[in-house]
C-alpha positions in Angstrom: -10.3 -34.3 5.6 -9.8 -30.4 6.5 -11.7 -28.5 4.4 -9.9 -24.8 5.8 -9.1 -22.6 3.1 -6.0 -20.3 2.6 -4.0 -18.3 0.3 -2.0 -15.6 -1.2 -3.9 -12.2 -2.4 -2.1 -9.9 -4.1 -3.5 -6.6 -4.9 -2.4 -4.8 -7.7 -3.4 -2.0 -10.2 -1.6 1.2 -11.4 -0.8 3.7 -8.9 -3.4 6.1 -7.1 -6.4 3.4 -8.1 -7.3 2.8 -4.3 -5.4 -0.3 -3.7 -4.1 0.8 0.1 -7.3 1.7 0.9 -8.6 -1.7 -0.4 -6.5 -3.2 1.7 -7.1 -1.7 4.5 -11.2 -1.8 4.9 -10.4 -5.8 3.8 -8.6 -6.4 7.5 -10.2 -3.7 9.3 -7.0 -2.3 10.1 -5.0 1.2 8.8 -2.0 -1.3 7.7 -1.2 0.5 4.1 -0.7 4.7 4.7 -3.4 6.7 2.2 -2.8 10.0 0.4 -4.4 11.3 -3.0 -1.3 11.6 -4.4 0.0 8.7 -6.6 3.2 6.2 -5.7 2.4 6.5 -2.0 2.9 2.2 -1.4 6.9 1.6 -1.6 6.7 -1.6 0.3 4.6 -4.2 0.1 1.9 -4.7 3.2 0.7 -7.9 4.0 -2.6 -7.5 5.7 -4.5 -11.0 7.2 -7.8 -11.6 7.7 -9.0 -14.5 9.4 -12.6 -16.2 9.8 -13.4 -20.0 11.1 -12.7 -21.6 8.1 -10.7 -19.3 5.6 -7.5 -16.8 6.2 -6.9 -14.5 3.6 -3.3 -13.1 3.4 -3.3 -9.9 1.5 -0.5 -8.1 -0.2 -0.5 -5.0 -0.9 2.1 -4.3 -3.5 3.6 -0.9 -5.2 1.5 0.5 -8.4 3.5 -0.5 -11.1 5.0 2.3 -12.5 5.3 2.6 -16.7 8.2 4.4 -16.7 11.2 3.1 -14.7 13.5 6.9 -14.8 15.4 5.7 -11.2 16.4 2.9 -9.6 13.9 3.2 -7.1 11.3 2.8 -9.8 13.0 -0.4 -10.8 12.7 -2.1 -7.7 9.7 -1.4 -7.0 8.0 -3.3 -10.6 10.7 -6.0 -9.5 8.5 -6.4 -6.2 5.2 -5.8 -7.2 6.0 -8.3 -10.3 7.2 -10.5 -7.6 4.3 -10.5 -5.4 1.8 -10.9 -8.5 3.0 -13.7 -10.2 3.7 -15.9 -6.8 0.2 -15.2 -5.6 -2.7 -17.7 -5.5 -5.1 -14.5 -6.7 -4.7 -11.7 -8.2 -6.7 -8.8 -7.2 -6.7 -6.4 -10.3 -8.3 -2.8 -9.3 -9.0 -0.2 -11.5 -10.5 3.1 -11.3 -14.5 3.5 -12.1 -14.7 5.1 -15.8 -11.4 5.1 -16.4 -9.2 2.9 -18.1 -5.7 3.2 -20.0 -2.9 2.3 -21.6 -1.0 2.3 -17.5 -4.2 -0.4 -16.9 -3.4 -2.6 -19.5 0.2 -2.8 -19.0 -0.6 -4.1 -15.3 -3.3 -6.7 -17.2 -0.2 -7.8 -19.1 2.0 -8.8 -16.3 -0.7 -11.2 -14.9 -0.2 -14.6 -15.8 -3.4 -16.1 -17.9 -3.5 -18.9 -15.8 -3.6 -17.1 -12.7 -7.4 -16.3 -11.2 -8.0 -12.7 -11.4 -10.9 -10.8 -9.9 -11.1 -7.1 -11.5 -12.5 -4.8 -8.7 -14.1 -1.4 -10.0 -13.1 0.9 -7.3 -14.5 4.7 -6.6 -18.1 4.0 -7.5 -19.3 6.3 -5.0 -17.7 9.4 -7.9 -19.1 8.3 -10.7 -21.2 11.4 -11.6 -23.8 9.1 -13.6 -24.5 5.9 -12.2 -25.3 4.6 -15.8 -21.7 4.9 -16.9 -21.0 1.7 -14.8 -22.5 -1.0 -16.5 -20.9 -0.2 -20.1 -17.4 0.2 -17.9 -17.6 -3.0 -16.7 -18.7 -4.5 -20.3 -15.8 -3.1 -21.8 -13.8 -4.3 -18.8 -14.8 -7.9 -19.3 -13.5 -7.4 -23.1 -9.9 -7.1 -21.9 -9.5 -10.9 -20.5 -11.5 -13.0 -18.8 -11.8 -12.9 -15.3 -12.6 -15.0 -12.7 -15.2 -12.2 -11.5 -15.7 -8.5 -11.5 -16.7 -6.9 -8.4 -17.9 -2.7 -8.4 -17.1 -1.8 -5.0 -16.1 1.6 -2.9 -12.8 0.8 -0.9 -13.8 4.4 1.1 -17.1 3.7 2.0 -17.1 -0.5 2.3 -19.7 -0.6 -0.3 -20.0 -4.2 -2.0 -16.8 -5.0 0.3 -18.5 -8.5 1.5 -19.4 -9.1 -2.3 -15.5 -9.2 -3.0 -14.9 -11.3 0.2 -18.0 -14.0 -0.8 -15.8 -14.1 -4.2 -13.0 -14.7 -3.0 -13.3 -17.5 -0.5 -14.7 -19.2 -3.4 -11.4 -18.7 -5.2 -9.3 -19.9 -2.1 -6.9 -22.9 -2.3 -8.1 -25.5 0.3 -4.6 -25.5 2.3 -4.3 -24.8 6.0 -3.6 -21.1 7.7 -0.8 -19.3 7.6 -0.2 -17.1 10.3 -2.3 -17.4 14.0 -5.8 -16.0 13.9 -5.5 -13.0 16.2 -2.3 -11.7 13.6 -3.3 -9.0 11.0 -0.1 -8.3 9.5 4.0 -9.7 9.3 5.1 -6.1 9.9 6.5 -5.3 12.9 6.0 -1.5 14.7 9.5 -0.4 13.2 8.3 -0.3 10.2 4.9 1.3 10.6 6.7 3.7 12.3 8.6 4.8 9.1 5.5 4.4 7.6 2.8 6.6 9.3 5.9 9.6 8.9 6.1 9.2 5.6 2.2 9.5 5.1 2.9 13.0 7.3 5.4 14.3 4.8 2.5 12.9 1.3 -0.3 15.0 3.8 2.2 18.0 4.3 4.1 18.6 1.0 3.1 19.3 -2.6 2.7 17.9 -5.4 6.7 16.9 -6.2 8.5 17.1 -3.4 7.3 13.8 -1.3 8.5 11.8 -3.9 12.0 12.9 -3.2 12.0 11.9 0.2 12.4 9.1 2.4 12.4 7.9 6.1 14.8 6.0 7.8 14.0 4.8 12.0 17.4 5.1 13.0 16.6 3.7 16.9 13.2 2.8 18.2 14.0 1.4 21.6 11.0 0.2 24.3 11.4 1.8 27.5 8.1 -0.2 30.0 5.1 1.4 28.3 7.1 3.7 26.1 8.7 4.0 22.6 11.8 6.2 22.2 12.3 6.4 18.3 14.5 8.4 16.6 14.0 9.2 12.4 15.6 10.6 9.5 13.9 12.5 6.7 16.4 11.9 3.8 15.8 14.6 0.6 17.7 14.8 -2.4 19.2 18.6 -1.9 19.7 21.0 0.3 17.0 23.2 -0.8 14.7 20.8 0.0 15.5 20.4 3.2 14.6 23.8 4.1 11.2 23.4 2.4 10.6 20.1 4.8 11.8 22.3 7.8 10.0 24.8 7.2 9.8 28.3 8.9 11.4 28.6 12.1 11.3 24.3 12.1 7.2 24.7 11.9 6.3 22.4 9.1 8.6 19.7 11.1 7.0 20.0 13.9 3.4 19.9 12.7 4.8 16.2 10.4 6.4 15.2 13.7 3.5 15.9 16.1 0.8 14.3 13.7 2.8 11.3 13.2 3.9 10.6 16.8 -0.5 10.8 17.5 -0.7 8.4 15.1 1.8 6.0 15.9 0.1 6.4 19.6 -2.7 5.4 18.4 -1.4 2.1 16.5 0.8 1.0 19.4 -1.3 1.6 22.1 1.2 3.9 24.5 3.4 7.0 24.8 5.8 7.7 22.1 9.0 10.1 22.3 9.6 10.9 18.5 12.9 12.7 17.2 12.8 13.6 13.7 15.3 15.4 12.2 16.5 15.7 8.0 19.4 15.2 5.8 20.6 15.2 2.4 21.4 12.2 1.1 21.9 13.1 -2.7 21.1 10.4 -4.8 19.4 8.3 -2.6 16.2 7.0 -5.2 18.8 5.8 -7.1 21.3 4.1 -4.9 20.4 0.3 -4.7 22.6 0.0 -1.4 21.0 3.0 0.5 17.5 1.6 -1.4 18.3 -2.0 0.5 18.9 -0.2 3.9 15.7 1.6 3.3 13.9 -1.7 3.2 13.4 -1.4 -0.6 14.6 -4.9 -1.4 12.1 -6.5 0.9 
């Protein structure tokens, strides 16, 4: 009788709590993009890790947002609603020493009968190491949970803590994917990804959330990757703001993304990135679907 263990692990928490970069010091892999600034995941990431006798699929879905103003905002609860409540754990992160009303509403969507381990992220900032244990007390008070793990998704503190915990948690059932595979996304899609993390890194505060990337073309040529992108803002005004002067800023989002994406896919890349207006488009459901938003 197999005793191999596998399952479903979706991570979830409001936005800006640490859950990408969770994810990605879990597979050991930059899967998920990373920026300080909040509602960077718009896709969900599955991210696999695989030992001899347990496979962990993670899924990284989008922070739940609290107040759905677009359509965009819609479908992205829809998902990360979706990708909670079909998962075998939940993975509920919060922020060290702080939690709020945008916490609690995530608690809510978790089914009760669902196991949930509560992962205190950031404990590396917590200016007074005492605050910790009366967090976590007060955490425990909110439901009960399969386990609560203090960890630092930056610095892998307590990481195999929250791994021991969770193949605990596993369903036996037999893997899902093949060993050597650490995620179902194919380079396409990072691709759109790792630009978009350029224009989070690049822009202030506002402005990144009012754009989008679409690969128009990515084409293998031997060795090389010929890929050809759209940044898509709301207004024309912006567009010159993502330009920048004389096409500088553009350049500088293009250059570090095409050293990235070198990076992931082991080879030469030939990136074209140019921008349009496509008013409207965060609230569009079919130009939302051709960004990849219903998947």
């Amino acid at each position: 009788m197999s005793t191999f263990r596998c399952g479903t692990i979706a991570i979830v928490g409001r936005p800006n709590t640490g859950k990408s970069t969770l994810l990605n010091r879990l597979v050991g892999e930059k899967l998920s993009i990373v920026s300080p600034k909040a509602q960077t995941t718009r896709h969900v990431v599955t991210g696999i890790l695989s030992e001899p006798e347990y496979q962990f699929v993670f899924l990284d879905a989008p922070g739940l947002q609290a107040r759905e103003r677009e359509t965009v905002h819609r479908m992205l609860n829809r998902r990360a609603l979706e990708v909670l409540r079909s998962s075998d754990i939940v993975v509920f992160v919060v922020e060290a020493g702080r939690f709020g009303a945008e916490d609690r509403m995530v608690l809510g969507h978790i089914p009760r009968e669902r196991q949930t381990v509560a992962v205190v992220n950031k404990v590396d900032r917590l200016r007074q190491k005492s605050e910790l244990l009366p967090f976590i007390e007060r955490l425990a008070r909110e439901r009960e949970f399969h386990a609560i793990v203090p960890l630092s998704a930056r610095t892998g503190k307590n990481i195999p803590e929250l791994l021991r915990v969770l193949r605990a948690a596993l369903p036996v059932a037999p893997r899902m994917f093949p060993p050597e595979q650490v995620t179902d996304r194919d380079e396409r899609f990072f691709a759109a990804e790792l630009l978009r993390e350029k224009l989070f890194q690049q822009l202030g505060e506002e402005l990144p959330y009012r754009c989008e990337v679409l690969v128009e073309s990515f084409r293998e040529e031997g060795k090389l990757r010929r890929i050809e992108a759209a940044i898509l803002v709301d207004k024309e005004s912006q567009k010159g703001i993502v330009v920048g002067a004389k096409g500088a800023r553009l350049k500088r989002i293009a250059e570090a993304a095409r050293k990235d994406m070198e990076r992931l896919f082991g080879g030469k890349v030939f990136l074209g990135v140019w921008v349009k207006v496509r008013r409207g488009w965060s609230d569009n459901e079919r130009v939302l679907r051709q960004l990849g938003y219903g998947n």
